[in-house]
KEMIRO-620289 format. One record per residue (C-alpha): residue number from 1; residue in one letter; x, z, y. Coordinates in nm, 2 decimals. Each point is the difference from the previous one (the first is absolute). Layout:
REM KEMIRO-620289
  num  residu      c1      c3      c2
  NUM       A       X       Z       Y
...
//
This chain:
REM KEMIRO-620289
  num  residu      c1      c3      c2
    1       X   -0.42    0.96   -0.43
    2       X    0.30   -0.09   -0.21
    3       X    0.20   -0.36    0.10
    4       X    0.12   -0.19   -0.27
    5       X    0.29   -0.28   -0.02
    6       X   -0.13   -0.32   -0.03
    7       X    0.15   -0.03   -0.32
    8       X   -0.21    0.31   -0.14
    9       X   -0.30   -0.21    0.14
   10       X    0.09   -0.31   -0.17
   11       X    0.04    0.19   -0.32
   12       X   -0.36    0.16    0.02
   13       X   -0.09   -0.34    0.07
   14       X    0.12   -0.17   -0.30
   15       X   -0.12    0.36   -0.18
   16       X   -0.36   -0.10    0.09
   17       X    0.01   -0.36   -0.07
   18       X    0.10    0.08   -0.32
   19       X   -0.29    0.27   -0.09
   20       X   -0.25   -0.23    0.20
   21       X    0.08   -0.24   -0.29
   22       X   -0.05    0.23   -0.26
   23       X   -0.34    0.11    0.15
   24       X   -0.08   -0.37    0.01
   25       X    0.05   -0.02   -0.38
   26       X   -0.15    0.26   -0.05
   27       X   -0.33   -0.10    0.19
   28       X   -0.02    0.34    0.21
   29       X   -0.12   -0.13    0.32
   30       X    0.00    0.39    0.18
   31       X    0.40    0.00   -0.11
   32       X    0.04   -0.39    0.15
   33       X   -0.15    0.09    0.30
   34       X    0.20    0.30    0.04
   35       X    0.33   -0.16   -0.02
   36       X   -0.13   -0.30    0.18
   37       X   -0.03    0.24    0.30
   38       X    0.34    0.11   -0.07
   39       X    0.15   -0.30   -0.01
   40       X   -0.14   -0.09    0.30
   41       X    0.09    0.29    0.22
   42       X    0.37   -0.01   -0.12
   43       X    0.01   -0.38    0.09
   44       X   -0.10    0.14    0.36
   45       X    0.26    0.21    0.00
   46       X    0.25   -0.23   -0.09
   47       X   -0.13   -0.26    0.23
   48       X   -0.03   -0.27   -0.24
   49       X   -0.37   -0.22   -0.02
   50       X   -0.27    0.18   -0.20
   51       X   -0.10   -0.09   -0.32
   52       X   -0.39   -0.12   -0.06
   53       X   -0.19    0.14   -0.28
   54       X   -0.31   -0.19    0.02
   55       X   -0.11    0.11   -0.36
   56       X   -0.03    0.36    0.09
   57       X   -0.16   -0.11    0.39
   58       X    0.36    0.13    0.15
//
């Protein structure tokens, strides 16, 4: 399993917000829900509160 710095994390982070919204323009749910997950697992990672996607039942 490969460790990365938490500034690697908060990168991919900010990487996935970023195509979540594009996905959300978009109207691909499968994509928004995909990132969503992402999202959330970096936020884990990172310790910070998760973020509530109520539209896609996340």
């Amino acid at each position: 399993m490969t460790v990365y710095s938490k500034g690697q994390i908060w990168g991919a982070l900010r990487k996935a917000w970023k195509a979540y919204k594009i996905a959300k323009v978009q109207n691909d749910t499968s994509r928004m829900k995909e990132y969503a997950t992402r999202i959330r697992t970096l936020q884990t990672q990172l310790g910070v509160p998760q973020a509530n996607f109520p539209n896609l039942g996340i």
